[in-house]
C-alpha positions in Angstrom: -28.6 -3.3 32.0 -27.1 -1.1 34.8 -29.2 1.1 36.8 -27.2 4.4 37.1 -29.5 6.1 39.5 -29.1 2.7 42.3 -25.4 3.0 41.9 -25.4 6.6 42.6 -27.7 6.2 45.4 -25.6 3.4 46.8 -23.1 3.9 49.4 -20.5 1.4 47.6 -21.5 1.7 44.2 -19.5 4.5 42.8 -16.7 3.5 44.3 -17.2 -0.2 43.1 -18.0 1.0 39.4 -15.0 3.4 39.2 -12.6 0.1 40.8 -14.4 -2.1 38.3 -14.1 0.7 35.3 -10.0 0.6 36.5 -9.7 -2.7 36.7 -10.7 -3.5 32.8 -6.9 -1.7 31.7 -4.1 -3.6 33.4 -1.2 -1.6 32.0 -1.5 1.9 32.3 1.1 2.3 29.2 -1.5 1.0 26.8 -2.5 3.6 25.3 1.4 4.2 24.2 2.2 0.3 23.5 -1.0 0.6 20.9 0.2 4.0 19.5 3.6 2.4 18.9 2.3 -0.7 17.1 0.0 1.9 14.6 1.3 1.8 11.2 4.0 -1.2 12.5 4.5 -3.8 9.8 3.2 -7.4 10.7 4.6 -10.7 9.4 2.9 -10.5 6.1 4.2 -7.3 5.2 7.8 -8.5 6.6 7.6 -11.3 4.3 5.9 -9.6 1.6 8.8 -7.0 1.5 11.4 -9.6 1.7 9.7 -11.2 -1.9 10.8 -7.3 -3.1 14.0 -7.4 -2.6 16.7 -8.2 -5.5 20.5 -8.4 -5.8 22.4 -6.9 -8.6 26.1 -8.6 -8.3 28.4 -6.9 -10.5 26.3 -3.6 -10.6 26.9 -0.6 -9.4 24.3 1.5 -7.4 24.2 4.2 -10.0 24.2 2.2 -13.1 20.9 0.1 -11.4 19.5 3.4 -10.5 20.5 4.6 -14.7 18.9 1.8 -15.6 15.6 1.6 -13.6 15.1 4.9 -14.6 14.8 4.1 -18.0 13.0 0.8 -17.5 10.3 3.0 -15.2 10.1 5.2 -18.5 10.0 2.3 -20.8 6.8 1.0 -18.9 5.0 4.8 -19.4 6.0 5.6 -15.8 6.6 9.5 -14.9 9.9 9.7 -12.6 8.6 12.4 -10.0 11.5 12.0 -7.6 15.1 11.1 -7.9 17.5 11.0 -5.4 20.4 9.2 -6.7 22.9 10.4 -3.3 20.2 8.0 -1.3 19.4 5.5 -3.2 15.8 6.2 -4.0 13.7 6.4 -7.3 9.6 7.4 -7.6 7.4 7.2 -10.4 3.4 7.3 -11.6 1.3 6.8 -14.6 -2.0 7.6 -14.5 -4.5 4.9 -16.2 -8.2 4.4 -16.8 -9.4 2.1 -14.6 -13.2 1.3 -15.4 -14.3 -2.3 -16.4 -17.2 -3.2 -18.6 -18.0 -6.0 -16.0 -18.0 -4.1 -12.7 -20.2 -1.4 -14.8 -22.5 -3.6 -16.1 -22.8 -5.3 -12.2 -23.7 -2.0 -11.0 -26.0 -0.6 -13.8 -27.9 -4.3 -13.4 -28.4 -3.2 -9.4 -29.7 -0.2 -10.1 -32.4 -1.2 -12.6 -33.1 -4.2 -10.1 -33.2 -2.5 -7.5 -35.6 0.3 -9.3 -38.1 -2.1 -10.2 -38.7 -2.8 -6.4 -38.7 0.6 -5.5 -35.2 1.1 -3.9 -33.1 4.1 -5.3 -29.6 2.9 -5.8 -26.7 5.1 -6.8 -24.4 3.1 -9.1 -20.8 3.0 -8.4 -18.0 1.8 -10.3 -14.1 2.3 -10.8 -13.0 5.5 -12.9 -9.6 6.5 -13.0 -5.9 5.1 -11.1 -2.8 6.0 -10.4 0.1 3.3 -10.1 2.9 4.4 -8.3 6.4 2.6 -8.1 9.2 3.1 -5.6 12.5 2.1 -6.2 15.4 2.1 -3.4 19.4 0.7 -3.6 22.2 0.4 -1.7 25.7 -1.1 -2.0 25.7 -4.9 -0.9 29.7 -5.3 -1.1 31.8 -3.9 -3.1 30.1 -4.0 -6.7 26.9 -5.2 -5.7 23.5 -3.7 -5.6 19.9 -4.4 -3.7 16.9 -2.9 -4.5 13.7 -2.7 -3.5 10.6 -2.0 -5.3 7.1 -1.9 -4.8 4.0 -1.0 -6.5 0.8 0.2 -5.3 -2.4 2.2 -7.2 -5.1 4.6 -6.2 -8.4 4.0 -7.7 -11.0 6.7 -8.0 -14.7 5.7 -8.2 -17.5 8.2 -9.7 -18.1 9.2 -6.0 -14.3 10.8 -6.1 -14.0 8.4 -3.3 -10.3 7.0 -3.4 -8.8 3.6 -2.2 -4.9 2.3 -2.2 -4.4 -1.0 -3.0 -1.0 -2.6 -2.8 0.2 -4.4 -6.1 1.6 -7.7 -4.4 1.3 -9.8 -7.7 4.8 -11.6 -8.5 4.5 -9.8 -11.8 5.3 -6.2 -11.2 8.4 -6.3 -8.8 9.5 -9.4 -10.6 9.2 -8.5 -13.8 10.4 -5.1 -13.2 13.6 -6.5 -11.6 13.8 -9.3 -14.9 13.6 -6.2 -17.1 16.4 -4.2 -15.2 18.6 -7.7 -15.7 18.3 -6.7 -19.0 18.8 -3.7 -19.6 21.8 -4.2 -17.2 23.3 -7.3 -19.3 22.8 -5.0 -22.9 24.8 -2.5 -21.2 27.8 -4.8 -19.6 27.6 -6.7 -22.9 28.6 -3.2 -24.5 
């Protein structure tokens, strides 16, 4: 442990604690290198966004965007934002989220817990919120890529709320297999 009173007495210790202090930071940018890597996506999320990604050949931007609309309503998803002009599509639904097993977990804590004498305050899951995003753009001259992804905010009985990204193969792929589709019934028209 340092002894702050020697070093101030001594006649080369403040000097030697501010050279050492300076010496621990190289770079004097990296303060801004970190702030510019904040909220950067790694690998992961690279590939992760790449798994996303689907073509549409023979489809036009605003018939994919027609028809993810109504798949998005199909699935009991609200559309809160459209903007065909850019390409992008937004939706929600809100869903219970609370499970017998993570209840039961935490109302076996408490009463655990209570029988040694600890107070516990049980926690568990309440309500969600999935949320889809949907963006195109041209790919040639009648083709279409989109991206989607999924995400949901869960709610516990704190009102404490957590996002959690929905990176199973099921949702973007089986929201794209449902836009083939509904995309084939309407060419097959």
């Amino acid at each position: 442990m340092l002894d702050w009173c020697r070093i101030r007495r001594s006649k080369f210790g403040l000097p030697a604690l501010v050279f050492l202090l300076a010496g621990c930071q190289p770079d004097p940018n990296w303060a801004n290198k970190k702030a510019l890597q904040v909220g950067y996506p790694g690998p992961e999320e690279i590939s992760l966004r790449q798994k996303h990604v689907f073509q549409f050949p023979e489809a036009a931007e605003p018939a994919v965007l027609l028809e993810a609309t109504q798949v998005l309503q199909d699935l009991g998803f609200n559309v809160e934002e459209s903007a065909p002009r850019y390409g992008v599509l937004a939706g929600s639904k809100e869903r219970d989220a609370t499970e017998t097993g993570q209840v039961a977990a935490q109302v076996a804590a408490t009463i655990a817990l209570a029988v040694v004498g600890v107070r516990y305050n049980p926690v568990w899951d309440t309500d969600q919120v999935v949320r889809v995003t949907v963006t195109t753009r041209p790919f040639g001259k009648r083709d279409t890529t989109m991206r989607v992804s999924f995400e949901r905010i869960v709610t516990d009985t704190n009102r404490a709320s957590r996002v959690e990204l929905l990176t199973q193969p099921e949702f973007a792929d089986g929201f794209a297999n449902k836009l083939r589709e509904g995309l084939s019934r309407g060419a097959a028209r």
